[in-house]
N, C-alpha and C positions, 0 to 999 in steps of 0.2 A: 705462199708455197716455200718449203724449205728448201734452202741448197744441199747438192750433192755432199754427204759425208769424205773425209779425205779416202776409205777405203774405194768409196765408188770411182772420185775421183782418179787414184791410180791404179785402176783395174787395166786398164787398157796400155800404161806402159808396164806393168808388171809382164803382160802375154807377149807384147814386142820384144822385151830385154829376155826372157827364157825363150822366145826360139831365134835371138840372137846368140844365147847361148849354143842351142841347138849346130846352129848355122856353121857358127867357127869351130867347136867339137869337128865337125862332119868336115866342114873345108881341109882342117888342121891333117884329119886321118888321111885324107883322100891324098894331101900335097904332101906330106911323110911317107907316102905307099908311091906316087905315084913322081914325085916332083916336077908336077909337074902346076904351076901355078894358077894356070888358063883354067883347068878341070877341078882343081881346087877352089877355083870362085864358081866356078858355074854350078857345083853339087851342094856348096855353102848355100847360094843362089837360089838352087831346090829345097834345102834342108827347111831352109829360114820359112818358104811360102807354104810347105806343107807343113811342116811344127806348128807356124800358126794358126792354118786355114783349121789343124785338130783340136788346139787348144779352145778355139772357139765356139768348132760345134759343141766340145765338153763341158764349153763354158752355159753354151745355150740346155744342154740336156738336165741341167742340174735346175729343179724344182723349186720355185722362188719359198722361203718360208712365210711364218706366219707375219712379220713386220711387213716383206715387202708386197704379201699381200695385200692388207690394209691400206699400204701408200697408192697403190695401184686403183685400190677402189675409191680413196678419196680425189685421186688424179681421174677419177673416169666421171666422180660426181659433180665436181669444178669444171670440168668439160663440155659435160650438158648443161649446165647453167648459161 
């Protein structure tokens, strides 16, 4: 069985680091409007878990192509062996 390609591999910190991005955007605005620092981690806090919990479903909704079909199906026939 082949190992993960590097894209696979950094799929899951690419989604972490863009709604950390998220995160601090949101904190940043919220502690600029509000200065108030407490409310600016806590909507960060928000930002981060819902950016990511979207990106994911997004991530899931997207229809595997033709390659990772095929890995899929020789993972399901290695399986039953």
């Amino acid at each position: 069985m082949d190992s993960p390609n590097k894209r696979d591999r950094t799929r899951p910190a690419e989604m972490l680091g863009l709604s950390g991005i998220f995160a601090v955007f949101t904190g940043l605005v919220v502690f600029m409007s509000t200065r108030d620092w407490m409310l600016g981690l806590i909507f960060a806090g928000i930002a981060f878990i819902v950016s990511l919990v979207v990106i994911a479903m997004l991530v899931l909704a997207v229809r595997p192509d033709k390659d990772e079909l095929l890995d899929m199906d020789e993972q399901d026939r290695d399986a039953s062996h």
